[in-house]
N, C-alpha and C positions, 0 to 999 in steps of 0.2 A: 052464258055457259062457255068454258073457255075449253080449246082443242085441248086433246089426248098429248102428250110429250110425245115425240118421236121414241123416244122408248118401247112406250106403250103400245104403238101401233106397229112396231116390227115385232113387239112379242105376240101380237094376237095373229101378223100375216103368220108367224112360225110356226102355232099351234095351231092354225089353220092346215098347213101344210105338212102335219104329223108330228113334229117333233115335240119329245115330251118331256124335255129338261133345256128350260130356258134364262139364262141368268147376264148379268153386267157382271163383268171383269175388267180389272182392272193391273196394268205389269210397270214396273219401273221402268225408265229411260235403261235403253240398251240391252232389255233380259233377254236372255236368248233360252229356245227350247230347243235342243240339238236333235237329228234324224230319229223319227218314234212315227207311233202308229197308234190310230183306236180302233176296239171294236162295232164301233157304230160310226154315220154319218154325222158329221158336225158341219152349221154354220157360223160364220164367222162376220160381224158388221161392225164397221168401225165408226164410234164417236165419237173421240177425241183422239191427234196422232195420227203416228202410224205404224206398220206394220207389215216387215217383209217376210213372205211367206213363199219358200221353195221347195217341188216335189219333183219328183222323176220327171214330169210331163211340163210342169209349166214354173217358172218366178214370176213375183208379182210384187210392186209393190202398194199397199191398201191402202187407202185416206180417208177421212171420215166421209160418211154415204155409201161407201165401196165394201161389198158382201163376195166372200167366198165359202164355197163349198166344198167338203175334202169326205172324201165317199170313204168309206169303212176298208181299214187294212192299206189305205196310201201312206207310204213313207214321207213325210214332211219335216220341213227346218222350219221356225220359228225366228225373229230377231226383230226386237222393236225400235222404235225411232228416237230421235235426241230427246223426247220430250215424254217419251213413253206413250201410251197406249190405254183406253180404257174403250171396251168394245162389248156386245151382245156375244153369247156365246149360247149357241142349240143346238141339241143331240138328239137324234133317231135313232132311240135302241129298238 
């Protein structure tokens, strides 16, 4: 019997943990999402790339294994890496 993909097992930790929209995305080298906001909690876990992510309170930037959380109505910047970006993406509506 062979292990779960790491995929698979951050989509079970997610829905464990409420959230009820959980998908792989994926962004070209360099896309940028300019200052915005959602109406729910999203997590963020990166598997390939990377991925800098700037809000009022903090910059970061992600590397594959590295999960961030952006709570409901934070303003955030988006900007991916030379290589682009394909990551988990979960929402708590």
């Amino acid at each position: 019997m062979h292990e779960p993909a790491p995929e698979e097992l951050w989509r079970r930790k997610l829905v464990d943990e409420g959230f009820d929209n959980v998908y792989i995305w994926r962004d070209a080298p360099h896309a940028e999402y300019h200052d915005h906001s959602h109406p729910f909690t999203s997590a963020h876990i990166i598997l390939d790339g990377e991925m800098r992510v700037v809000s009022e309170k903090e910059g970061r930037i992600l590397r594959p294994g590295d999960r961030m959380d952006v709570i409901a109505g934070t303003i955030h910047s988006v900007a991916m890496g030379d290589e682009g970006c394909r990551y988990i993406v979960a929402e708590k509506h």
